[in-house]
C-alpha positions in Angstrom: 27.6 -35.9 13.4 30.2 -38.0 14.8 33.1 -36.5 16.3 36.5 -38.3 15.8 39.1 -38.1 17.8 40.8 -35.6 15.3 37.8 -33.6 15.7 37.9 -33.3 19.3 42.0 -32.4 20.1 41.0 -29.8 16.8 38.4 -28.1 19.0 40.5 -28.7 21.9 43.7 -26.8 20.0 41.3 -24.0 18.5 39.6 -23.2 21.9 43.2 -22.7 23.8 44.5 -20.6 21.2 41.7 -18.3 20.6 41.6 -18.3 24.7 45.0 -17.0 24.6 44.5 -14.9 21.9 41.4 -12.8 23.9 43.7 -13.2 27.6 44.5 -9.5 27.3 41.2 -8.4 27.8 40.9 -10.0 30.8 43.9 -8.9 32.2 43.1 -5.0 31.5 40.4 -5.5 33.3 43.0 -5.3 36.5 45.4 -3.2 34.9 45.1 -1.1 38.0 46.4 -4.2 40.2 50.3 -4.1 40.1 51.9 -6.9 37.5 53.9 -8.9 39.9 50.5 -9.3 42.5 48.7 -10.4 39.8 51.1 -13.1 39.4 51.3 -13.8 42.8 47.4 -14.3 42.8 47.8 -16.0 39.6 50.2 -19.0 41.2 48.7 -19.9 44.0 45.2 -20.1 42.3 46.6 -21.8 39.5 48.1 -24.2 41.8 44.9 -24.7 43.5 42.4 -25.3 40.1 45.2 -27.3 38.8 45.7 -30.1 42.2 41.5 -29.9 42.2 41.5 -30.9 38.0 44.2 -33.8 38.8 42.2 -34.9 41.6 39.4 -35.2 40.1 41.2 -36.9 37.0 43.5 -39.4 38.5 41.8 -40.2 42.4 43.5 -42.1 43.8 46.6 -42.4 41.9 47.4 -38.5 42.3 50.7 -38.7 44.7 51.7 -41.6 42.9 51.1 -39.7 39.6 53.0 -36.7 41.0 55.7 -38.3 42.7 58.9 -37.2 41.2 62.7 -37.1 41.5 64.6 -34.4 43.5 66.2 -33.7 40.1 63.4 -33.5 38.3 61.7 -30.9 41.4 64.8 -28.6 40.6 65.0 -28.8 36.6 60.9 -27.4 37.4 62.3 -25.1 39.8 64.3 -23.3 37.1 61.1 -23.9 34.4 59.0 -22.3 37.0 61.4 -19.6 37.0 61.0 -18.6 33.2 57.2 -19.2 32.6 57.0 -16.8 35.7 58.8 -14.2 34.8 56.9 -14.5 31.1 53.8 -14.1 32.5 55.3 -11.2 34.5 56.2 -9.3 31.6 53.3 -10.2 29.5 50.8 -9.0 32.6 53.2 -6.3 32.6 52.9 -5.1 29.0 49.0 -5.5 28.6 48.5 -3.9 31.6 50.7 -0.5 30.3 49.3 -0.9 27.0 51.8 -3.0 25.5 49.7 -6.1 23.8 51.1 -5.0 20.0 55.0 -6.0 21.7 53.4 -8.8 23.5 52.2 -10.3 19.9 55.3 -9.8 18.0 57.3 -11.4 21.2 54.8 -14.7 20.5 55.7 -14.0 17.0 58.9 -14.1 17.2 59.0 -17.0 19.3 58.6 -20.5 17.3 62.1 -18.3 15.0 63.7 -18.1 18.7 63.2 -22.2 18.9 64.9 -22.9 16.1 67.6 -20.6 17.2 67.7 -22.7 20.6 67.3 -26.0 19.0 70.4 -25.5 16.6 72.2 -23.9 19.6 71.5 -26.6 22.3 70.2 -29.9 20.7 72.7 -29.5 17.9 69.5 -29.3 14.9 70.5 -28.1 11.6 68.9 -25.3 9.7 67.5 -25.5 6.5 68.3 -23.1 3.8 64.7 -22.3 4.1 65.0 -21.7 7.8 68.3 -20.0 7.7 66.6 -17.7 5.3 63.5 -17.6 7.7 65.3 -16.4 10.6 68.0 -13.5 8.8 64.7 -12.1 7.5 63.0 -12.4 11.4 66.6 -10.6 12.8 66.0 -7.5 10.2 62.8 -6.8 10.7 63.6 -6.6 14.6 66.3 -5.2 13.8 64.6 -2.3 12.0 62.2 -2.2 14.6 64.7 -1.4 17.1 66.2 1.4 14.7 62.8 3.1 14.4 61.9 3.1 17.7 65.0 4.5 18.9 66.0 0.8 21.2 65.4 -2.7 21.3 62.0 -4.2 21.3 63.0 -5.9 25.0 59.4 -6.8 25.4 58.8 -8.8 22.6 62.3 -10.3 22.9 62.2 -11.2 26.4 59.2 -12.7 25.9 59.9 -14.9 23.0 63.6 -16.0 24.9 62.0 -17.2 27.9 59.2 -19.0 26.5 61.8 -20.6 24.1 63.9 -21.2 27.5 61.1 -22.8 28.9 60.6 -24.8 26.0 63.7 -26.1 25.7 64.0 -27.1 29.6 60.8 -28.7 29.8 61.7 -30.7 26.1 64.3 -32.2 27.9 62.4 -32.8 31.3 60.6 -36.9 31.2 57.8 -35.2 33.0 53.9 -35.1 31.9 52.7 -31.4 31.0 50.3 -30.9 33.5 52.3 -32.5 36.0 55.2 -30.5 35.3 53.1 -27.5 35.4 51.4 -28.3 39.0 55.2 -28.7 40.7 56.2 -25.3 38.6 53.7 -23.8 40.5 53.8 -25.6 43.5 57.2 -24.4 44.1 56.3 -20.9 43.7 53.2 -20.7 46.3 55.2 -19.8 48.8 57.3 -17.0 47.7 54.1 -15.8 46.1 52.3 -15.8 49.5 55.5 -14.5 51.2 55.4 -11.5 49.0 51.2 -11.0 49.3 51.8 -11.2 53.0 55.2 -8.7 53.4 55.3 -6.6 50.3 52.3 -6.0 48.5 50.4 -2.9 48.8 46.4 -3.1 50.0 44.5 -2.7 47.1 43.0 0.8 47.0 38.9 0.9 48.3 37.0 1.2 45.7 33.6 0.1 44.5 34.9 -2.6 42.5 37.0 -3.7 45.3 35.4 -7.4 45.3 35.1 -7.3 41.4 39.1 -6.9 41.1 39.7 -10.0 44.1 37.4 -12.1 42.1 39.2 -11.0 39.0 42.6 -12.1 40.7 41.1 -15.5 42.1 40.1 -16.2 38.4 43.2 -15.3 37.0 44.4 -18.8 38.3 41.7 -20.4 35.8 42.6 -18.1 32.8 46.0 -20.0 33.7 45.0 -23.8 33.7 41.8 -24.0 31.4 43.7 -23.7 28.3 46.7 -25.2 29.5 44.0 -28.1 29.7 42.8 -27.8 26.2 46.2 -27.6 25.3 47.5 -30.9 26.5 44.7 -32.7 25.2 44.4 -31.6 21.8 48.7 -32.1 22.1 47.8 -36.1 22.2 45.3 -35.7 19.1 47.1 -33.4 16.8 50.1 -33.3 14.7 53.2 -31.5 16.0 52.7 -29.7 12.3 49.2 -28.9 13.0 49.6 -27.6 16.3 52.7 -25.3 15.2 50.2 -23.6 12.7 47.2 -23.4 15.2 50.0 -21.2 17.4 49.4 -18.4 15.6 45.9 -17.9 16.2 46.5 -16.0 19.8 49.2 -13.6 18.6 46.6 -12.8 15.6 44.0 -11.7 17.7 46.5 -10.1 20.2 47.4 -8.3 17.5 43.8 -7.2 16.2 43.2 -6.6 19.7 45.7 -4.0 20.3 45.6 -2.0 17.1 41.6 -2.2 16.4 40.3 -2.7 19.7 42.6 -0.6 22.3 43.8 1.7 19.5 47.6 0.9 19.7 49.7 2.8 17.6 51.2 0.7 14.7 54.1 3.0 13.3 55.9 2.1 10.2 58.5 0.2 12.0 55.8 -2.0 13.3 54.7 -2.6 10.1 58.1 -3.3 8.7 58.8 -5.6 11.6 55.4 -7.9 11.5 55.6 -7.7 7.9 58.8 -9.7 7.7 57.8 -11.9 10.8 54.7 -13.0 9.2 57.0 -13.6 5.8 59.6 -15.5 7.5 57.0 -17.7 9.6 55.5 -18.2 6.1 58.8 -20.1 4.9 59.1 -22.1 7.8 55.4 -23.0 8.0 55.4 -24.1 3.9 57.2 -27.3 3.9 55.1 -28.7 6.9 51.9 -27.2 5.7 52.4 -28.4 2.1 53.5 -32.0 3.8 50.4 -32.0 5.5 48.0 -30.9 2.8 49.7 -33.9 0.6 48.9 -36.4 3.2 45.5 -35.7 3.7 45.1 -35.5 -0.2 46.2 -39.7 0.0 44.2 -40.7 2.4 
């Protein structure tokens, strides 16, 4: 069988998402580690595997391929800034038994990006997506009713990855690239806080297990990332959009099947009308699609 180029960024785009999608598990794995040293941990080895995969790439055009502007080091300064403190909270969450609020938040998020792209880069909604999103504000609305306050998890989560988005949409800087200086930037302050504030990890017998764990986590970072920005050359913007929702599916089985979450009618209200209203805004794309591979 001969694999087309299509068929390559597909596998590409499948593998991240279903990577994502499983990430949890690997992170519970150290749930005992606090959130913010697993961070730590996870920058500076993410920084690491990711100069070593653009070495290896590029040769000898990496610092010409990395040089950047001072403006650009600051706008990834501030990018840095929000994927961080999204992977904080979503370490944070799985690792207290939160993955069902880390789901919705990645639900939620592609509803938040319209939001930011009507409120910064002056896009127009739809009736279809105005429709979309009023039924995406109930159900989180209701969610916060029945559970007595906000879902902040799932809402912090989905505003700083829609943030980060937005900053790095109007950044002229190359994914990976991008992501190496986001990093980059915050090795030191991660080091800083290994070295001054972080507590010894407690002796145990898995002791070596948990700091190969943490050396990893650095590679559960950048592999997919990988597989993300190639099959982000090969795939439709529409195509990718729909492959999104493969992680916060299986986050979601995850949780409620696999760790035994509890999914309360409020829950169910609340993914009920995400799912619907991601099911109007993902039609006319979808349907667009379908019709053009039909004609060709």
């Amino acid at each position: 069988m001969n694999f087309t180029s299509h068929h390559k960024g597909l596998a590409a785009g499948l593998f991240c998402f279903i990577f994502w999608g499983f990430a949890p598990i690997y992170f519970k794995l150290i749930q005992n580690v606090p959130a913010l040293t697993i961070i730590a941990h996870r920058i500076i080895w993410g920084a690491l595997f990711l100069f070593v995969y653009l070495l290896l790439r590029e040769h000898k055009r990496l610092f010409s391929t990395l040089k950047i502007s001072k403006k650009q080091l600051f706008v990834l300064f501030i990018s840095g800034l929000l994927v961080a403190s999204n992977w904080l909270m979503f370490v944070w969450a799985v690792t207290h038994n939160q993955i069902l609020a880390t789901s919705l938040g990645y639900f939620i998020n592609p509803l938040v990006n319209i939001l930011l792209g009507v409120l910064f880069l002056h896009e127009k909604l739809s009736k279809l997506q105005s429709i979309a999103v009023a039924i995406a504000a109930a159900a989180t609305l209701y969610l916060g009713f029945f559970i007595g306050e906000p879902p902040w998890i799932s809402l912090f989560l989905a505003v700083t990855f829609g943030l980060y988005g937005l900053v790095r949409k109007k950044l002229d800087v190359r994914p990976l690239i991008g992501l190496f200086w986001e990093t980059v930037i915050l090795v030191t302050p991660a080091i800083l806080y290994l070295a001054l504030f972080a507590q010894p990890l407690p002796a145990t017998d898995d002791l070596s297990k948990e700091y190969m764990l943490l050396f990893f986590a650095g590679l559960v970072t950048v592999l997919p990332l990988i597989g993300f920005n190639y099959s982000a050359k090969k795939l439709s913007l529409t195509l990718i959009g729909f492959l999104q929702y493969i992680a916060p599916t299986l986050s979601f089985i995850i949780a409620v099947l696999y760790y035994g979450e509890t999914f309360t009618l409020g829950h169910k209200v609340a993914f009920s009308g995400i799912w619907l209203a991601l099911l109007i805004v993902s039609w006319p794309p979808i349907k667009k699609l379908i019709q053009k591979n039909k004609n060709v």
